[in-house]
DRENZADREN-509478 format. One line per field, with one value per atom (N, C-alpha, C): atom name; residue number from 1; x, z, y; residue in three letters. Coordinates in nm, 3 decimals. Layout:
atomo = [CA, ...]
num = [NUM, ...]
px = [X, ...]
pz = [Z, ...]
py = [Y, ...]
residuo = [ALA, ...]
// end
This chain:
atomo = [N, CA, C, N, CA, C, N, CA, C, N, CA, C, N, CA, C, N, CA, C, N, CA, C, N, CA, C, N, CA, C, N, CA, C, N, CA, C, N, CA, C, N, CA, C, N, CA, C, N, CA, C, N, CA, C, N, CA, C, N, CA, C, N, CA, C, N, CA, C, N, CA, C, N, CA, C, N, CA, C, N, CA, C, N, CA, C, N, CA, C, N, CA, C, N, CA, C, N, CA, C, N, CA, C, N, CA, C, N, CA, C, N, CA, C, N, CA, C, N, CA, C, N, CA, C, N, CA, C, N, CA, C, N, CA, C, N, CA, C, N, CA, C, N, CA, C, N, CA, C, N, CA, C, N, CA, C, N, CA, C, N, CA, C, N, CA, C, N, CA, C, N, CA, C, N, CA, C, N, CA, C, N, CA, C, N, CA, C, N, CA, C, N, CA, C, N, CA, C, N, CA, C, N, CA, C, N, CA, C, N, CA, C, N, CA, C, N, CA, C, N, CA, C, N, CA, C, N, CA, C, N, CA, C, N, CA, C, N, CA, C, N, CA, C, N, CA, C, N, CA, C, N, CA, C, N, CA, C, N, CA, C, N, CA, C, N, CA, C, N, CA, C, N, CA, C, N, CA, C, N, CA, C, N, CA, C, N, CA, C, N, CA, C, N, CA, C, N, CA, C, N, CA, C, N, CA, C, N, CA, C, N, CA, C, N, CA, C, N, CA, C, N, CA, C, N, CA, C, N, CA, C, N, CA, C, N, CA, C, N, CA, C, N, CA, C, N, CA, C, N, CA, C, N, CA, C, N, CA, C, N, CA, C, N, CA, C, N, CA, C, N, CA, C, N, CA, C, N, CA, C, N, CA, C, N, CA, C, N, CA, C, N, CA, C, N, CA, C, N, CA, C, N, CA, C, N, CA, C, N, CA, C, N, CA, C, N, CA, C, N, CA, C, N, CA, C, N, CA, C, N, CA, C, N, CA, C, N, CA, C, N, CA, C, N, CA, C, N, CA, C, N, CA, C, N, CA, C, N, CA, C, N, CA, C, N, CA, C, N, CA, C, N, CA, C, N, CA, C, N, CA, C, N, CA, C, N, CA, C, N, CA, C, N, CA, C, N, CA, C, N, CA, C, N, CA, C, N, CA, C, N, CA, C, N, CA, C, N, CA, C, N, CA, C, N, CA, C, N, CA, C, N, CA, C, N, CA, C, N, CA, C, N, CA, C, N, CA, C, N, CA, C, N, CA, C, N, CA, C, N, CA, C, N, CA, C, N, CA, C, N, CA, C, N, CA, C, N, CA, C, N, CA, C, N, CA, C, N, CA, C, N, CA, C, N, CA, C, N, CA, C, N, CA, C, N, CA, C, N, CA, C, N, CA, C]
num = [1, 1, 1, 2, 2, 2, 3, 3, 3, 4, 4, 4, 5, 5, 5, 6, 6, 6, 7, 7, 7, 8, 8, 8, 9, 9, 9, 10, 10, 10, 11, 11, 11, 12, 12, 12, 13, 13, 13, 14, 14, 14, 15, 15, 15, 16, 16, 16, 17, 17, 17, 18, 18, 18, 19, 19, 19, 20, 20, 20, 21, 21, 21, 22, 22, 22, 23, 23, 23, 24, 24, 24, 25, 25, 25, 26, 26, 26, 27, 27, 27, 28, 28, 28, 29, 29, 29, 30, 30, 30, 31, 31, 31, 32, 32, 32, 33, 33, 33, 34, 34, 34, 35, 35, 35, 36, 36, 36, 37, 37, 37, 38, 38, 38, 39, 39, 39, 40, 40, 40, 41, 41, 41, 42, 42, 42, 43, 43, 43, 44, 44, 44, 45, 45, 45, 46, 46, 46, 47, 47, 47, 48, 48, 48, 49, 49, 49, 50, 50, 50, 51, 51, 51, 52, 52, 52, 53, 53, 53, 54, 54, 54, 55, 55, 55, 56, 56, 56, 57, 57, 57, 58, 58, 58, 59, 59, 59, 60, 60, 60, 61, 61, 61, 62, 62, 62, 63, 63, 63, 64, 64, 64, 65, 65, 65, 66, 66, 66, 67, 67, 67, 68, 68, 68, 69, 69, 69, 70, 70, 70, 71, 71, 71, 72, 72, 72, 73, 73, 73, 74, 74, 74, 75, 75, 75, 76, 76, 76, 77, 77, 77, 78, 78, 78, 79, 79, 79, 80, 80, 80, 81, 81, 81, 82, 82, 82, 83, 83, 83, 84, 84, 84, 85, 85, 85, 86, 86, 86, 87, 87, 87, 88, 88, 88, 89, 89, 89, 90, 90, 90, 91, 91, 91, 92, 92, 92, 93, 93, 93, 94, 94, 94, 95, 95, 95, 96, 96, 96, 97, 97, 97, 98, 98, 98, 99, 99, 99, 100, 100, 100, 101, 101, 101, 102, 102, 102, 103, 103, 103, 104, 104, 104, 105, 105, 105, 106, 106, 106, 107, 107, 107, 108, 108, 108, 109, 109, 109, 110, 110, 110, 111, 111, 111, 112, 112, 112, 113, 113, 113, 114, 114, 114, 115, 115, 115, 116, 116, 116, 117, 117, 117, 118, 118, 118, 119, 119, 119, 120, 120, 120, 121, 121, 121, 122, 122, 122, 123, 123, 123, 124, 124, 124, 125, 125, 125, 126, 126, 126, 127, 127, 127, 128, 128, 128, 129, 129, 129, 130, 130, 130, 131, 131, 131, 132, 132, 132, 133, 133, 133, 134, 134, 134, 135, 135, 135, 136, 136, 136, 137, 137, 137, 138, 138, 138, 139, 139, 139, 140, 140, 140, 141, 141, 141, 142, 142, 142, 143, 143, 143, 144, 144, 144, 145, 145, 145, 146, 146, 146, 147, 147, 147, 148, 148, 148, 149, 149, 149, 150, 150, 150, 151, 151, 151, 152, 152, 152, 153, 153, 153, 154, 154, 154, 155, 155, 155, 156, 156, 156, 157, 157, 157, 158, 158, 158, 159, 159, 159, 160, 160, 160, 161, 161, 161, 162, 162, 162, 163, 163, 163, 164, 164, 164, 165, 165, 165, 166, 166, 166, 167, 167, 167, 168, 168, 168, 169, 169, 169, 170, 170, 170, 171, 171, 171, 172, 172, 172, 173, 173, 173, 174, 174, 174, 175, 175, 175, 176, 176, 176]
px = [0.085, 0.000, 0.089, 0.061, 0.136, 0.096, 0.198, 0.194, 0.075, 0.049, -0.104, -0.008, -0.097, -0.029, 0.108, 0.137, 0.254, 0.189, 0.260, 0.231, 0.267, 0.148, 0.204, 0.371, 0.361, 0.491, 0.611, 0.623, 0.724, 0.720, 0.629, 0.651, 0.721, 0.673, 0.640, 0.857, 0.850, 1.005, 1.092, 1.084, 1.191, 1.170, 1.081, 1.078, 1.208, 1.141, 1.236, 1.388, 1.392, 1.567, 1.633, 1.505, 1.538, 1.710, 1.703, 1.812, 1.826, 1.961, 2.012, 2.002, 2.027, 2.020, 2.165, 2.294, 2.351, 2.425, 2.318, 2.334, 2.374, 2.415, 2.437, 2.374, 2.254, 2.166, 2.135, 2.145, 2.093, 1.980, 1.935, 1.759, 1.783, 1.785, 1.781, 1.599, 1.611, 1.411, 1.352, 1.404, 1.368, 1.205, 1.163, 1.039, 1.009, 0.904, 0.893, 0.947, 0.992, 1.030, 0.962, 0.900, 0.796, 0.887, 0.914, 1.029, 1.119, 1.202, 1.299, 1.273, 1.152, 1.107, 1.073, 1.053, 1.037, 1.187, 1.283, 1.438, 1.527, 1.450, 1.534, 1.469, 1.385, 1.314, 1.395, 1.403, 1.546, 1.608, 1.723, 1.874, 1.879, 1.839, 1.920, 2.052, 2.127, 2.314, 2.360, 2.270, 2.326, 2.263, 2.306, 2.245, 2.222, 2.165, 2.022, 2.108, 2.153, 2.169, 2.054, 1.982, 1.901, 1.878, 1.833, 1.874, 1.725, 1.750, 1.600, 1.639, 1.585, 1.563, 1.491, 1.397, 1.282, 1.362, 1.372, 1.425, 1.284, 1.135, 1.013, 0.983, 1.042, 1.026, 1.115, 1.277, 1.360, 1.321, 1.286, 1.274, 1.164, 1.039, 0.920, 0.983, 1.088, 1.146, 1.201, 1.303, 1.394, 1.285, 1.176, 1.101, 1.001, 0.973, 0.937, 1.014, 1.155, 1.220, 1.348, 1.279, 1.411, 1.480, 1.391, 1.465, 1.609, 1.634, 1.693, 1.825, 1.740, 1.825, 1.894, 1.865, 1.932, 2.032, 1.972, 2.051, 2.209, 2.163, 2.299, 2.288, 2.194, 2.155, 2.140, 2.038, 2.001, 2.054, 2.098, 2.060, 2.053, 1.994, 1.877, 1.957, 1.958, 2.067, 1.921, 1.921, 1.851, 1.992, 1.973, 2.048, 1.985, 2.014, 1.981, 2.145, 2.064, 2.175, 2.297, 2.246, 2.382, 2.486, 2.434, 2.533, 2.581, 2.505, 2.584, 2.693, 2.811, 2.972, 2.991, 2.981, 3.023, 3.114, 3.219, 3.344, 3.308, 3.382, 3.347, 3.342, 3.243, 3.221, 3.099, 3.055, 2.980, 2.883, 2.760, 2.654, 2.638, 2.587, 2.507, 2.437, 2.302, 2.190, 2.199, 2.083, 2.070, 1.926, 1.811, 1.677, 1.658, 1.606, 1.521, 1.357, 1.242, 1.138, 1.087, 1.033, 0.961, 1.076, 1.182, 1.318, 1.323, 1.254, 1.245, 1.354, 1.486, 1.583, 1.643, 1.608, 1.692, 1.612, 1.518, 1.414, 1.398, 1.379, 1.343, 1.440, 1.580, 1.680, 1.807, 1.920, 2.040, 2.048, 2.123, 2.169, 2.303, 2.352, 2.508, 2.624, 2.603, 2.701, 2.644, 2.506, 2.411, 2.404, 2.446, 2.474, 2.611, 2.699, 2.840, 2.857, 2.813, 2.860, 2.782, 2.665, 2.576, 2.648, 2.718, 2.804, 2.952, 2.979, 3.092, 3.073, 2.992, 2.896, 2.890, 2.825, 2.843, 2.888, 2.907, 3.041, 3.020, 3.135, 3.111, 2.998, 2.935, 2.776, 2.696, 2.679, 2.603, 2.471, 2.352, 2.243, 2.140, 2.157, 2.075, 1.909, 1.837, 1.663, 1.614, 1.564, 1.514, 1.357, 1.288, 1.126, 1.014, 0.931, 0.820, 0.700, 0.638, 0.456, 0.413, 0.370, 0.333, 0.178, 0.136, -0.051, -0.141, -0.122, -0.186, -0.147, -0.050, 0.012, 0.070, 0.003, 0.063, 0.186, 0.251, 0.431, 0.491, 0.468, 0.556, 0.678, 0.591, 0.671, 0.735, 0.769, 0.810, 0.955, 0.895, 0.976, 1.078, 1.042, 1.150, 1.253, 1.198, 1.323, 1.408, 1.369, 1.453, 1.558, 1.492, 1.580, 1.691, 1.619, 1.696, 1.832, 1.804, 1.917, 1.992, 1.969, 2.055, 2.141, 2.079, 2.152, 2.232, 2.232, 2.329, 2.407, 2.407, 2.492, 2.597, 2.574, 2.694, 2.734, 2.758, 2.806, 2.736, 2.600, 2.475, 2.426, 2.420, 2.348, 2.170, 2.096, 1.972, 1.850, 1.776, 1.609, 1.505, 1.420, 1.267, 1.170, 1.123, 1.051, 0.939, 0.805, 0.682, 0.623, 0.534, 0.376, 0.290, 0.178, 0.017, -0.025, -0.089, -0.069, -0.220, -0.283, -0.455, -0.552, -0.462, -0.457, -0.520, -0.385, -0.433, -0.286, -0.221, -0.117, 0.033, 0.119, 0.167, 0.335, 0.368, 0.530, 0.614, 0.721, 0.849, 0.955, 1.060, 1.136, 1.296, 1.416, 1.531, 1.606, 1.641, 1.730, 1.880, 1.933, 2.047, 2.175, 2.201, 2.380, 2.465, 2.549, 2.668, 2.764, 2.846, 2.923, 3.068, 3.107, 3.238, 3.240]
pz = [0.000, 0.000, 0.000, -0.067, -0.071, 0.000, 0.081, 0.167, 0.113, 0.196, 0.151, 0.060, -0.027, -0.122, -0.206, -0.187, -0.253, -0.360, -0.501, -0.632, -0.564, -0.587, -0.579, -0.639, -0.800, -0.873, -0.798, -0.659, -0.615, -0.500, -0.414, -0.305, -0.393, -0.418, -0.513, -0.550, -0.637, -0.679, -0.532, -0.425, -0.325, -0.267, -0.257, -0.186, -0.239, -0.389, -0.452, -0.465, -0.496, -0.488, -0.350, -0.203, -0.113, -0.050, 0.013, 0.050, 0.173, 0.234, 0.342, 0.454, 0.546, 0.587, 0.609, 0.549, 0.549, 0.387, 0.299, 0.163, 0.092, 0.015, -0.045, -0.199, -0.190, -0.309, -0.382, -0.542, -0.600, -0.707, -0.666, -0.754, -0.849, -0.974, -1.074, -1.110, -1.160, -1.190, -1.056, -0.918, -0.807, -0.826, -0.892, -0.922, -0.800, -0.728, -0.575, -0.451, -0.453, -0.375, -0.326, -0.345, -0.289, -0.237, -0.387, -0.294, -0.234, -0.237, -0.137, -0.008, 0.046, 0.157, 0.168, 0.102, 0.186, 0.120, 0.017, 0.122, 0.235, 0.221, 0.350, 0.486, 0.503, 0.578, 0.653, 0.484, 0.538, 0.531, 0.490, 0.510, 0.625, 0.748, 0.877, 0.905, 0.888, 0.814, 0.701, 0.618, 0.484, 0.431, 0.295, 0.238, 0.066, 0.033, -0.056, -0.184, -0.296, -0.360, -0.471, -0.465, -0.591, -0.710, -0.823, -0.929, -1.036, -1.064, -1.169, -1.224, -1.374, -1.462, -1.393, -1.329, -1.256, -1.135, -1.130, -1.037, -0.953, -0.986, -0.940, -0.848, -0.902, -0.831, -0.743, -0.747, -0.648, -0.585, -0.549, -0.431, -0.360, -0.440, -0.339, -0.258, -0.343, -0.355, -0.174, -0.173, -0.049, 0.030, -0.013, 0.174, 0.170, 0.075, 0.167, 0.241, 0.234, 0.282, 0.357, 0.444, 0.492, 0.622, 0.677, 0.836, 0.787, 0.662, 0.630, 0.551, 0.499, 0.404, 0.515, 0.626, 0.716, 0.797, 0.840, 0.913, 0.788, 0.667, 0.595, 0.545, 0.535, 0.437, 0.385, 0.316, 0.158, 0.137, -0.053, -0.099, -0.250, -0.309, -0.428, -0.518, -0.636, -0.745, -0.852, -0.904, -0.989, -1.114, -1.182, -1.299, -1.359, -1.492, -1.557, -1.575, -1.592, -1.573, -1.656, -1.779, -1.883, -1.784, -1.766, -1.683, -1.535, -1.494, -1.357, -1.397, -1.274, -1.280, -1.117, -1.097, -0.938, -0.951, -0.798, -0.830, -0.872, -0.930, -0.911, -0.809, -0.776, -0.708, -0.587, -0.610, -0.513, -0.460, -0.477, -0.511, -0.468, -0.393, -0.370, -0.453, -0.470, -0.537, -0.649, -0.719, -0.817, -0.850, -0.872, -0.872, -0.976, -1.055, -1.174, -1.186, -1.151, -1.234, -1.320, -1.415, -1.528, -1.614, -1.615, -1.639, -1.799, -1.900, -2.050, -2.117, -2.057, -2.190, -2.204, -2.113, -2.113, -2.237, -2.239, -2.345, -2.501, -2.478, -2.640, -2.664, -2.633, -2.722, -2.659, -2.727, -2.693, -2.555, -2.461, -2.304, -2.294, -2.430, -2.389, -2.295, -2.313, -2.218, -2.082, -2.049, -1.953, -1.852, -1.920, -1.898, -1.855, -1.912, -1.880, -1.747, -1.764, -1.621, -1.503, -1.512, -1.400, -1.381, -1.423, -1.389, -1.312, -1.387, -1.305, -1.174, -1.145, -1.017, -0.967, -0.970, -0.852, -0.776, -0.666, -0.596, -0.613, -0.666, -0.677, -0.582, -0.664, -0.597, -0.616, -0.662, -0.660, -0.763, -0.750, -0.792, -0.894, -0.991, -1.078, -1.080, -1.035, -1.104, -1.161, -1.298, -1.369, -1.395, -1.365, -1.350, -1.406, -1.484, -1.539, -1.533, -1.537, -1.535, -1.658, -1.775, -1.867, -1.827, -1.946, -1.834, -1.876, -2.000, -2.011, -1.976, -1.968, -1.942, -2.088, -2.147, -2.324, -2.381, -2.345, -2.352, -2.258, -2.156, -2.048, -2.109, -2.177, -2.204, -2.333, -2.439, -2.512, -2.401, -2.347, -2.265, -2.195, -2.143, -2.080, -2.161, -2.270, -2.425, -2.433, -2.419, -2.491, -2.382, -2.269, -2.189, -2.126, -2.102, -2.051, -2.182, -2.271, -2.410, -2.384, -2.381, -2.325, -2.211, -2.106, -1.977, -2.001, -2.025, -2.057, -2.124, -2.237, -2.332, -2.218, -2.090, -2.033, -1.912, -1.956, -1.845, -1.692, -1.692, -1.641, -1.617, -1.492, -1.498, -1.477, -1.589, -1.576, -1.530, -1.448, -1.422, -1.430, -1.529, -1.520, -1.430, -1.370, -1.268, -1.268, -1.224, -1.295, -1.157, -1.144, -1.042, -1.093, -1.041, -1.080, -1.021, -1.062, -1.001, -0.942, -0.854, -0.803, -0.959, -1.013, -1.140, -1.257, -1.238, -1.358, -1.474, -1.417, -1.512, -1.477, -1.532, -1.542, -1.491, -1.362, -1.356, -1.391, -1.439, -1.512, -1.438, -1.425, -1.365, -1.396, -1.444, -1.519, -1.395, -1.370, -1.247, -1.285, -1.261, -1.283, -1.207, -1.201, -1.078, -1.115, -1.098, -1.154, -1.132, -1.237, -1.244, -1.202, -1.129, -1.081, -0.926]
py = [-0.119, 0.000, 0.124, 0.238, 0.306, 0.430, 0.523, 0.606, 0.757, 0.767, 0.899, 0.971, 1.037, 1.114, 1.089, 0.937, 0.861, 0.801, 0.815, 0.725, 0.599, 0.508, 0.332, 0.308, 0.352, 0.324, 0.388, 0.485, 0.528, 0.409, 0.391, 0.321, 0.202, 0.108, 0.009, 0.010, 0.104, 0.132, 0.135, 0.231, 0.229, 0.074, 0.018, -0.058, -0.204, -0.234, -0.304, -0.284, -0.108, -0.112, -0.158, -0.128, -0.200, -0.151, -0.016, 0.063, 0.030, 0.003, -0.043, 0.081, 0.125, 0.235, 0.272, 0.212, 0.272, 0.362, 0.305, 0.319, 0.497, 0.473, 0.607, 0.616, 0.714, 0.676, 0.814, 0.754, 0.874, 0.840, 0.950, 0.940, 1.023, 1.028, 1.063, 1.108, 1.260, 1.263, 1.286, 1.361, 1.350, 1.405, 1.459, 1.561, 1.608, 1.648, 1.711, 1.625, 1.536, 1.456, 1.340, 1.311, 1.151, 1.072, 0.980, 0.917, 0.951, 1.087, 1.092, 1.129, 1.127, 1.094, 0.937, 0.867, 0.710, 0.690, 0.737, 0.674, 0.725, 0.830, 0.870, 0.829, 0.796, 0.702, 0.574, 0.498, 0.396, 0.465, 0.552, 0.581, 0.685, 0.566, 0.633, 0.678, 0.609, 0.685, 0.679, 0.622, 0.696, 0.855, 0.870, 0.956, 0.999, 1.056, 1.054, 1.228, 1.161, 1.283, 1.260, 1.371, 1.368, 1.471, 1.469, 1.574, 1.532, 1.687, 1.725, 1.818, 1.800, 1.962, 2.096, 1.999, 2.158, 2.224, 2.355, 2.393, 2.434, 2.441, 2.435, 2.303, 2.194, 2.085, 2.052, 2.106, 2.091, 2.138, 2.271, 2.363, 2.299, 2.228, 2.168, 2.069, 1.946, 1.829, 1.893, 2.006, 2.024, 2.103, 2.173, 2.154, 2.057, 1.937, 1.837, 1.796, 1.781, 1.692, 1.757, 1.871, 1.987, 1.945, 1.855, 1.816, 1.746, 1.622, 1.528, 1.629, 1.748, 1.835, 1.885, 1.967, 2.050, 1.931, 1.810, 1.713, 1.699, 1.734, 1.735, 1.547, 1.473, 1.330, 1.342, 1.486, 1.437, 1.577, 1.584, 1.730, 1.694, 1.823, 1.842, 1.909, 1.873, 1.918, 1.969, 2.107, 2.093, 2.132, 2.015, 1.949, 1.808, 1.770, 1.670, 1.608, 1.505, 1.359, 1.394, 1.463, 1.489, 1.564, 1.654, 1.756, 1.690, 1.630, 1.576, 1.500, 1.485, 1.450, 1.430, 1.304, 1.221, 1.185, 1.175, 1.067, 0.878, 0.830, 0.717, 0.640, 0.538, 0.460, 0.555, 0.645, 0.781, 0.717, 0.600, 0.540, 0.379, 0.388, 0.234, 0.169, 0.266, 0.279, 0.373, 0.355, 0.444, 0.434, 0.547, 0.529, 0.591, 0.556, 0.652, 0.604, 0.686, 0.590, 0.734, 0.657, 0.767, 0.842, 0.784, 0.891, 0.828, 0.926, 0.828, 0.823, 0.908, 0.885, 0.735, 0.643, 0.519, 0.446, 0.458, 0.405, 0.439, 0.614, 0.677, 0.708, 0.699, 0.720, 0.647, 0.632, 0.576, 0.650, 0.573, 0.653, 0.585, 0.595, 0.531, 0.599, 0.725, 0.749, 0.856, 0.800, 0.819, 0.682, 0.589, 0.432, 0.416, 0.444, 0.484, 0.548, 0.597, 0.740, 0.651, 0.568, 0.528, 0.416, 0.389, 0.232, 0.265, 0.394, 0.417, 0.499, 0.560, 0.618, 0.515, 0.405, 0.281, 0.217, 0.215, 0.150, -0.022, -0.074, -0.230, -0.317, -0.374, -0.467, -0.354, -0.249, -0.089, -0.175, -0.146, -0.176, 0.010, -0.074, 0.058, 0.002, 0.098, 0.039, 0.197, 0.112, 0.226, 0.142, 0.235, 0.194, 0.274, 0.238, 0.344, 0.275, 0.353, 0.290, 0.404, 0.238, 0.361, 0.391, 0.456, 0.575, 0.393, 0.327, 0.240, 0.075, 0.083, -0.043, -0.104, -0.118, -0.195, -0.171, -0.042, -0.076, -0.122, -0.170, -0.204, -0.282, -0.444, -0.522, -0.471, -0.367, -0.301, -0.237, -0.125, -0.047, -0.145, -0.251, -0.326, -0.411, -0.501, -0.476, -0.390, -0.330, -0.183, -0.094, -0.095, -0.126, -0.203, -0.363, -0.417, -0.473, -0.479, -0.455, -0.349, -0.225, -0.126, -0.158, -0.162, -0.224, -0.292, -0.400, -0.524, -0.479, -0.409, -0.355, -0.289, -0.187, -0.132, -0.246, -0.390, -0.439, -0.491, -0.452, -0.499, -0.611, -0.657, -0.825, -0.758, -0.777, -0.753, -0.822, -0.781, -0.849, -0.776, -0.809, -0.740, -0.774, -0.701, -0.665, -0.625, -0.703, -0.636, -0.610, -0.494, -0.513, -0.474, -0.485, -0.424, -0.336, -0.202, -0.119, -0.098, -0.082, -0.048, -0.069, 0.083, 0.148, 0.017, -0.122, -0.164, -0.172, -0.065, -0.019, -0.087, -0.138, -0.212, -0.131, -0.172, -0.111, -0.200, -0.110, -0.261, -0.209, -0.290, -0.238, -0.314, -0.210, -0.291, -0.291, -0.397, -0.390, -0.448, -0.380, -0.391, -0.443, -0.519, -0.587, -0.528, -0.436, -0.412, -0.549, -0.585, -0.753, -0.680, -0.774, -0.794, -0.690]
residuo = [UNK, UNK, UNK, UNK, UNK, UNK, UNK, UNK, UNK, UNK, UNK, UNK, UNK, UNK, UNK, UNK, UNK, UNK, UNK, UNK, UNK, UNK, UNK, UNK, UNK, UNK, UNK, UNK, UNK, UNK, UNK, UNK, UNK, UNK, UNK, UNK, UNK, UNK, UNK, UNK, UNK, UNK, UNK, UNK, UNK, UNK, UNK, UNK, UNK, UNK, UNK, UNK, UNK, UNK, UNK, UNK, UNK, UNK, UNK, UNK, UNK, UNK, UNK, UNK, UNK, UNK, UNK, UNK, UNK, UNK, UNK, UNK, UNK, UNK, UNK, UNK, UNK, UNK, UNK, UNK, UNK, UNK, UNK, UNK, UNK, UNK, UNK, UNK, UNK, UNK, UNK, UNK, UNK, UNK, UNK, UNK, UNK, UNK, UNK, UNK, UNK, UNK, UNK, UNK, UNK, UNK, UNK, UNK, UNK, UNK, UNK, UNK, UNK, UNK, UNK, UNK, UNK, UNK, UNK, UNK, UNK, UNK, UNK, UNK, UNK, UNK, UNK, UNK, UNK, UNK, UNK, UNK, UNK, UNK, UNK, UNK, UNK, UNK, UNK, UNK, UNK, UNK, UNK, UNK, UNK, UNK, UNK, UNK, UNK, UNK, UNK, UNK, UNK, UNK, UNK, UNK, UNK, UNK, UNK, UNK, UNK, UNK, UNK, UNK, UNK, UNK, UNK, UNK, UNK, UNK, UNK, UNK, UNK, UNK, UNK, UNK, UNK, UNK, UNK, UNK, UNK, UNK, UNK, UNK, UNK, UNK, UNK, UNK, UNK, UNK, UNK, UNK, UNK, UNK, UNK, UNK, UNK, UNK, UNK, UNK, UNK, UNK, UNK, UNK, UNK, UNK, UNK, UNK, UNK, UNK, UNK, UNK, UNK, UNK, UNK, UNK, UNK, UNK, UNK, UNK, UNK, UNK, UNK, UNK, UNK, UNK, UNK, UNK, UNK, UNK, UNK, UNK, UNK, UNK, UNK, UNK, UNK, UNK, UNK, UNK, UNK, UNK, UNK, UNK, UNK, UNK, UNK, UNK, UNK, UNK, UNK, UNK, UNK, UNK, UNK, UNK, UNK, UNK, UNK, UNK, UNK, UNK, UNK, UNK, UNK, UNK, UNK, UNK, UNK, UNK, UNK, UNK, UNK, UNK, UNK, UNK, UNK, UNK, UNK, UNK, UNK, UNK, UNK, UNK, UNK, UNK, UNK, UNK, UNK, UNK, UNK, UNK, UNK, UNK, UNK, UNK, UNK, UNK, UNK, UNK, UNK, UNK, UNK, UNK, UNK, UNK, UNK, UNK, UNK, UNK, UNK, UNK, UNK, UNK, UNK, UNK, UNK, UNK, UNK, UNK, UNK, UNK, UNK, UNK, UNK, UNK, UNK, UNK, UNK, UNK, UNK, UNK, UNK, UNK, UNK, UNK, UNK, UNK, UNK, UNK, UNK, UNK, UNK, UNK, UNK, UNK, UNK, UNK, UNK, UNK, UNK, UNK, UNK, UNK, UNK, UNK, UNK, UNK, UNK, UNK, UNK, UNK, UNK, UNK, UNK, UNK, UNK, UNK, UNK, UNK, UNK, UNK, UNK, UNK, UNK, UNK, UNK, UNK, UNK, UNK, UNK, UNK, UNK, UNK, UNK, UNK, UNK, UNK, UNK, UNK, UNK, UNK, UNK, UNK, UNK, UNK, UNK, UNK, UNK, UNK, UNK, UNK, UNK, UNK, UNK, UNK, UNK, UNK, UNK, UNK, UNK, UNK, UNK, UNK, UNK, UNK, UNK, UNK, UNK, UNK, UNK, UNK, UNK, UNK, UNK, UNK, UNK, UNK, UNK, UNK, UNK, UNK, UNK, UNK, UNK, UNK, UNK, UNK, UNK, UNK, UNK, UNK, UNK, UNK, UNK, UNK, UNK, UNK, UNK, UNK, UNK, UNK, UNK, UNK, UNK, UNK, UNK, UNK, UNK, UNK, UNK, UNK, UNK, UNK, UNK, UNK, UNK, UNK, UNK, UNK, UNK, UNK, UNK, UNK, UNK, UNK, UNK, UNK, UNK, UNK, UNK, UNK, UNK, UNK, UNK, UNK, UNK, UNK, UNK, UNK, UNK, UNK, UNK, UNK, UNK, UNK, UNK, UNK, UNK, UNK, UNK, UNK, UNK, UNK, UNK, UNK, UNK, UNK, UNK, UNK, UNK, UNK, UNK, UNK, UNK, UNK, UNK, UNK, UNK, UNK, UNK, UNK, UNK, UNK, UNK, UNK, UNK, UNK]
// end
């Protein structure tokens, strides 16, 4: 069940990437923050970098979530993935849901950079719920081919949403 005023497809998503509390996670697509309130939830000593185009949605994103922001766990990048630059290995986790460039176009070196952001055993999930459900199993092809392509041990991941609508989800192992 998902938390009042939480999309199912966010609960649904943190729950599966399944963050340790001492994890170091970045959400890619933070939009106002939903989920980065149920991971920071779990990440009692870890902490939570997240990043968006909207600088409308960061600013909601950091006062939902200002106790965790001021405690100095999480903070809010308004930037898109192209432009972000972490050291390697920065990342436990990695969250994207609804984030379409992995899908409608090449993300080769959007794929690149998220593999080297990972600290070895580092887990990527990229997750969407389309509005009808009938691309899911499309969207996850196309994905999980991508994935694999950067070195990725991949699993598709399905739930049902209240909705009807179908979440997929590319999960990714980083190997070695």
């Amino acid at each position: 069940m998902a938390a009042a005023g939480v999309p199912e497809r966010l609960t649904w998503a943190v729950a599966v990437l399944d963050p340790a509390p001492g994890d170091r996670v970045l959400e890619i697509g933070c939009g106002r923050g939903a989920a980065a309130a149920l991971l920071c939830a779990r990440l009692t000593t870890g902490t939570l970098t997240a990043v968006d185009r909207s600088g409308t949605a960061v600013a909601a994103a950091r006062g939902r979530n200002r106790e965790v922001v001021a405690a100095g766990r999480a903070v809010f990048h308004v930037l898109s993935l192209e432009e972000a630059d972490f050291a390697a290995g920065s990342f436990d986790r990695i969250l994207a849901v609804n984030v379409n460039l992995f899908w409608t176009r090449p993300a080769d070196e959007e794929l690149a950079a998220l593999r080297r952001w990972l600290a070895p055993g580092g887990v990527l999930f990229l997750c969407w719920e389309p509005p009808d459900g009938r691309r899911a199993a499309e969207i996850a092809r196309t994905v999980e081919r991508s994935v694999a392509g950067h070195g990725f041990e991949t699993e598709v991941r399905r739930a049902t949403t209240a909705k009807g609508a179908c979440l997929v989800g590319v999960l990714g192992v980083k190997a070695g």
